[in-house]
C-alpha positions in Angstrom: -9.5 -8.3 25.9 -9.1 -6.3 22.9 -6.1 -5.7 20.4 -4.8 -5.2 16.8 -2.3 -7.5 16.2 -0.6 -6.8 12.5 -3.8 -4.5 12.1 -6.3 -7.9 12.2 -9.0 -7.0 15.1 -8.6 -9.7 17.7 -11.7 -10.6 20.9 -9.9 -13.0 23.4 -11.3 -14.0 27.0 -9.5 -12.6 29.6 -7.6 -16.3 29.9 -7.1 -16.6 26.5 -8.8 -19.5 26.1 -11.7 -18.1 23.7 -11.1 -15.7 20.9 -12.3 -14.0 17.7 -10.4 -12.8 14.9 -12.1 -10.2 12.6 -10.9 -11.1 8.7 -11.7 -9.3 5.6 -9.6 -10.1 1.9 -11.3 -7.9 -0.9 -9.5 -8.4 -4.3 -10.4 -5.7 -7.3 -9.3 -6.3 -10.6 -9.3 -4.3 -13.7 -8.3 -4.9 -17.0 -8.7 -5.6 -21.2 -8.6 -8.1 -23.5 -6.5 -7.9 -26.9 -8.7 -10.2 -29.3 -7.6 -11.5 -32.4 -10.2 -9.8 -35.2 -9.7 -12.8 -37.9 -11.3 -15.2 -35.8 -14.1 -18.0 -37.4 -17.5 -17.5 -36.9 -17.7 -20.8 -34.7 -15.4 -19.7 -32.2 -17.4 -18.8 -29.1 -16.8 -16.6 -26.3 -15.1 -14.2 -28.8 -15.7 -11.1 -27.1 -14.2 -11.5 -23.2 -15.4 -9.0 -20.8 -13.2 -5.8 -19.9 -14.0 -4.0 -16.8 -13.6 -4.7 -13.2 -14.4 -7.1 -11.1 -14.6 -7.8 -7.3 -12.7 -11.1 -7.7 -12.9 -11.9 -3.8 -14.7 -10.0 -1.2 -14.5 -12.5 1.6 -15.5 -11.8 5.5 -15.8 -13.5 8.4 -14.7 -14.6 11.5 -12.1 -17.1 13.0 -10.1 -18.1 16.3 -10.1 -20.7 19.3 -12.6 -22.6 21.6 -11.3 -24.0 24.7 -7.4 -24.5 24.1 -7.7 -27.3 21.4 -10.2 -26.4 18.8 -9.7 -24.0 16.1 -12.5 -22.6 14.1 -13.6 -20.5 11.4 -16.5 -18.9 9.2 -16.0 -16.5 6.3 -18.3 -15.8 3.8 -17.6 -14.6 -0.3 -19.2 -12.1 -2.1 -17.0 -12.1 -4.9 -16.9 -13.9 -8.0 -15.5 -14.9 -11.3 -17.0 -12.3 -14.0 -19.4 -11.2 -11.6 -20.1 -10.4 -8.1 -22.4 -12.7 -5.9 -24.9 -13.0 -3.3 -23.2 -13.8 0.0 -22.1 -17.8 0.4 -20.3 -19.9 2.4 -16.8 -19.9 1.7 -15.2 -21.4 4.8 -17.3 -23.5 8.0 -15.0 -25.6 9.7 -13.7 -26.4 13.4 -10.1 -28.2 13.7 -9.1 -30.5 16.6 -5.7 -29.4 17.8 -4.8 -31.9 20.3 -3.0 -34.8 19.0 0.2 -33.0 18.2 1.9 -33.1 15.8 -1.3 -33.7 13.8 -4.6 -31.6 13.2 -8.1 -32.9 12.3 -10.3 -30.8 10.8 -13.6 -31.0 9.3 -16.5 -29.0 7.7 -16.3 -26.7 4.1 -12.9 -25.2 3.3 -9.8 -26.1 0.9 -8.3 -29.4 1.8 -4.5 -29.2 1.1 -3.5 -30.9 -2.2 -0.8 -29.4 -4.2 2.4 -26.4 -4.0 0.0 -23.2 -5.8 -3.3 -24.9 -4.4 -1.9 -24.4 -0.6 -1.0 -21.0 -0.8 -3.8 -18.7 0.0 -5.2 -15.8 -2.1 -3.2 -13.0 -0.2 -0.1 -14.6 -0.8 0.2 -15.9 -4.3 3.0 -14.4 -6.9 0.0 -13.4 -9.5 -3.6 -13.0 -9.9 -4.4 -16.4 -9.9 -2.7 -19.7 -10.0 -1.2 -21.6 -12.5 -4.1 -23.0 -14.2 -2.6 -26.8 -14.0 -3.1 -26.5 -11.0 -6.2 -24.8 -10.5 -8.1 -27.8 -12.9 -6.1 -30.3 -10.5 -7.6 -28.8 -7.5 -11.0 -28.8 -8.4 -11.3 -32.4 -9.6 -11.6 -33.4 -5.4 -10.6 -30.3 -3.8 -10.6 -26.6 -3.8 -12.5 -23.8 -2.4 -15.5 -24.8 -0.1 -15.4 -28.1 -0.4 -17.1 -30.5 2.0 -14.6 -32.7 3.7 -12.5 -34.5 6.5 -8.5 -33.9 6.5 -6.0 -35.0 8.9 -2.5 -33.2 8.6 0.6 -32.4 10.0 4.1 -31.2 10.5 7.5 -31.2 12.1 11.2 -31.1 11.7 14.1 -33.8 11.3 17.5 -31.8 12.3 18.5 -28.9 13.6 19.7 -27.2 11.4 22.5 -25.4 13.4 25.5 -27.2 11.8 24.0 -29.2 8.9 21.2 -29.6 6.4 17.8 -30.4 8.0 14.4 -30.9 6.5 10.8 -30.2 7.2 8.1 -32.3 6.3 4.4 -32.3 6.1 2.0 -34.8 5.5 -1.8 -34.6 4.8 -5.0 -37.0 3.9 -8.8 -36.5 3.5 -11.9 -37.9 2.2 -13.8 -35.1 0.9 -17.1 -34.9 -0.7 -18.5 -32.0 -2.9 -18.2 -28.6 -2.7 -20.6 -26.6 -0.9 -23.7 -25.8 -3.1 -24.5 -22.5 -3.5 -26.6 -20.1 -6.0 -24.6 -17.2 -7.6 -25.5 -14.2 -9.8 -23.7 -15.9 -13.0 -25.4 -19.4 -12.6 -21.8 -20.8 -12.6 -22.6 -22.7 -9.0 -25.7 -23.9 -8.9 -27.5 -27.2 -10.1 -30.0 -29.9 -7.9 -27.9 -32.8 -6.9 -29.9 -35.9 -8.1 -28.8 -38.6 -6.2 -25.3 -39.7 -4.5 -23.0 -36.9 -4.4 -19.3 -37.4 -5.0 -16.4 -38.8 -2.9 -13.2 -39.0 -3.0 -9.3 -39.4 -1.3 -6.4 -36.9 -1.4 -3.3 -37.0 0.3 -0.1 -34.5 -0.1 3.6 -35.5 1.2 6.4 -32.9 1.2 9.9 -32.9 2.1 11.5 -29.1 2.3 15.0 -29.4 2.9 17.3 -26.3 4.3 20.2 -24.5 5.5 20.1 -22.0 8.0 18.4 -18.4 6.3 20.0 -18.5 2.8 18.2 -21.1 1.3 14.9 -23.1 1.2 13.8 -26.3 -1.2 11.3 -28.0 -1.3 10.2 -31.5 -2.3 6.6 -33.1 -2.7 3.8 -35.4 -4.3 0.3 -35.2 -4.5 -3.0 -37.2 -5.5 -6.4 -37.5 -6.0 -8.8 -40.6 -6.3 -13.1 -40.0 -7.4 -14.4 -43.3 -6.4 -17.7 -42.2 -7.0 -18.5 -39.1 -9.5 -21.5 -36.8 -8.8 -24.7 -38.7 -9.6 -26.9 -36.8 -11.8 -29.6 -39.5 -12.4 -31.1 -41.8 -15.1 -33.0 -39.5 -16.9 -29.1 -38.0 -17.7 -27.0 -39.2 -20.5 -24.3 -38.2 -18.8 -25.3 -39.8 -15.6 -21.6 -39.0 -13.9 -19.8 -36.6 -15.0 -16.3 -35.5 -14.7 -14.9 -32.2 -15.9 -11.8 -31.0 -16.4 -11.6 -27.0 -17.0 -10.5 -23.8 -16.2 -11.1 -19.5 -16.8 -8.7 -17.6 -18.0 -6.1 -16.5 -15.6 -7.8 -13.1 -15.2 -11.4 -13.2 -14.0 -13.1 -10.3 -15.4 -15.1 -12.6 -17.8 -16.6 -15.9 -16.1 -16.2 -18.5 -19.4 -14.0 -21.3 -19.4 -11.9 -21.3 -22.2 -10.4 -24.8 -21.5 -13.3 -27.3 -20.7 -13.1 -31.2 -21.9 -16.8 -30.9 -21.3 -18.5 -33.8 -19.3 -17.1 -37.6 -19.4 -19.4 -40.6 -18.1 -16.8 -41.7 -15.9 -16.5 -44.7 -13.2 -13.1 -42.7 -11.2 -11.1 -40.4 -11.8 -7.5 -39.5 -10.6 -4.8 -36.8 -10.6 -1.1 -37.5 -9.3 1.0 -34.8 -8.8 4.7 -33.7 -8.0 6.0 -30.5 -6.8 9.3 -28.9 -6.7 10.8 -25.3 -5.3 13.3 -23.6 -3.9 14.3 -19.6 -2.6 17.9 -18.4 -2.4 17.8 -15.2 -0.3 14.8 -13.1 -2.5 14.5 -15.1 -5.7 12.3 -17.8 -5.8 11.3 -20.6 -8.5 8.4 -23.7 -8.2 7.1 -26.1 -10.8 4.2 -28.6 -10.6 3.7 -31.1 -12.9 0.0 -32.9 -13.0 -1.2 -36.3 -14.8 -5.1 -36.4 -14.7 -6.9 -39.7 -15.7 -10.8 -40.2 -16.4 -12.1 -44.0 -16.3 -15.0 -44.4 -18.3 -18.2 -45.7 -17.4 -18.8 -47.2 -20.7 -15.9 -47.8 -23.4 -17.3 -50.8 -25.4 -19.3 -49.0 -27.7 -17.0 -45.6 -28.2 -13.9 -45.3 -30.7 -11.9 -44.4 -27.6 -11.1 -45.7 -24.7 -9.5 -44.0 -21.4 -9.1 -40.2 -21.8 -5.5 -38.7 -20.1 -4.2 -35.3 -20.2 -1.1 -33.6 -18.8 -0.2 -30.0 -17.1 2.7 -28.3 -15.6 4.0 -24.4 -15.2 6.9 -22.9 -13.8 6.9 -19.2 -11.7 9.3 -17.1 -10.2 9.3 -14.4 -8.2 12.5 -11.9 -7.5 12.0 -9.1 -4.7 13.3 -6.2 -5.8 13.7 -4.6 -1.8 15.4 -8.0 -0.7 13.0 -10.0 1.2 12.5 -13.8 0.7 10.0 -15.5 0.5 9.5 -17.2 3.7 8.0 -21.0 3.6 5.0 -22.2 5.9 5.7 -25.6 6.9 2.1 -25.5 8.5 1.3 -25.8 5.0 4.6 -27.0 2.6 4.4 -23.9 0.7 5.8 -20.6 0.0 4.1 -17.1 1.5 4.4 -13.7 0.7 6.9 -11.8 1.7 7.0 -9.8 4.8 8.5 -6.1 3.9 10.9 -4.9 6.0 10.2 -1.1 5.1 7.3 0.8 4.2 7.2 1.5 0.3 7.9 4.7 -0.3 7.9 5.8 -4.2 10.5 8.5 -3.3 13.3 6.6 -1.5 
């Protein structure tokens, strides 16, 4: 059996019970930098990239075994500053059965914060908050190797009263899938134990019929056991906090606390939001904490930093923002009317 569902190309068995879903998400992005011209000679990256860029050009396929397992397998050909050779992006197969809870396991984004869950077609701007894109990649993010039990459901009704959604997720993950890229951004031998690590994410979303939506949530991440790079290494087990620049035409991380011997590492998290009718506001607030691995011997000890942002979004045609509670967060909107620049 073969249809176009919202336009997405969709295989099923003639019972239904086997099916494959065609995906595509290409991002291209264009744009300049406005440089200051006084800067000091020992300021690097001084000169950003303008141009274009294929950000994400991701393909693949996903859909249903049997009537409990999920599955899916996209690959990326995009890339930050430059485009890449094809790599895994997402390999995973998800155990349906135990309702109201899903287990999945394989490469893909484990669920750990309010920007980090909402997915690349749906996000208010180019890219997320940067906060919280250095918090996802300390034990989670894009193609990472894990294990993650999650789920969802609903206390109330909400016919006559308030009632709330919650979700709740954990996983051990490990690191992210290792691939080779055009840029060299990706790449580098493992030496010895690769790294490991817990998450979990709890959300409460509170609401009231259609005009209103909050939401309520915590997060965290625990390293127990950083990437080993080996002896020969003086920084035998790194952890690195850093980011790009919120637009990706130019690969270079201009916020990097390069890499810190470390024994753990940890990030808590707490998330708030809420959408009245079209308008919509969120707010994360991170706390990330290196251990060291040796701190007699240095003038410091522990390193800590902090992170937070706050984004709105207003439609101007009226639609909300409707929330996932698959996922505790908020999606795109779904336009009621084709856009028409004359009406």
């Amino acid at each position: 059996v073969v249809s176009l569902p919202n336009g997405k190309p969709v295989l099923a068995s003639s019972d239904g019970r086997f099916t494959a879903n065609v995906r595509a998400n290409v991002m291209f992005d264009a744009g300049k930098y406005f440089q200051k011209d006084n800067l000091a000679a020992s300021v690097t990256n001084r000169d950003l990239n303008d141009g274009t860029n294929f950000r994400r050009a991701r393909f693949g396929v996903d859909g249903r075994l049997f009537k409990d397992i999920d599955y899916s397998l996209i690959y990326e050909f995009g890339g930050s500053g430059g485009e890449d050779a094809g790599r895994i992006y997402e390999a995973w197969a998800q155990y349906t059965g135990l309702k109201p809870w899903k287990i999945r396991v394989g490469a893909f984004e484990p669920n750990i914060g309010l920007a980090a869950a909402v997915s690349t077609s749906q996000m208010p701007l180019l890219e997320r908050p940067a906060p919280a894109e250095v918090a996802r990649n300390v034990a989670a993010g894009d193609s990472r190797s894990a294990v993650q039990v999650f789920g969802n459901g609903l206390w109330g009704d909400g016919d006559s009263a308030i009632s709330t959604r919650w979700f709740a997720s954990g996983a051990l993950t490990g690191n992210a899938v290792s691939s080779f890229n055009s840029v060299a951004t990706a790449f580098g031998a493992q030496a010895a134990d690769e790294q490991t690590a817990i998450i979990g994410r709890f959300a409460l979303a509170p609401f009231s019929s259609t005009d209103w939506q909050a939401h309520f949530g915590i997060n965290g991440q625990y390293v127990s056991q950083p990437n080993d790079t080996g002896v020969a290494n003086a920084t035998r087990y790194p952890i690195q906090l850093r980011d790009r620049p919120e637009l990706r035409l130019d690969g270079a991380r201009l916020v990097d606390t390069g890499g810190i011997d470390a024994r753990h590492a940890s990030v808590i998290g707490i998330e708030a939001g809420v959408t009245i009718r079209n308008f919509m506001i969120e707010s994360e607030y991170f706390k990330y904490r290196i251990d060291r691995r040796i701190t007699g011997a240095l003038p410091f000890g522990n390193p800590d930093f902090s992170g937070w942002y706050i984004q709105g979004a207003w439609v101007l045609t009226g639609e909300p923002r409707p929330y996932n509670p698959a996922e505790a967060r908020f999606d795109a909107p779904k336009m009621n009317y084709t856009f028409n620049p004359s009406a």
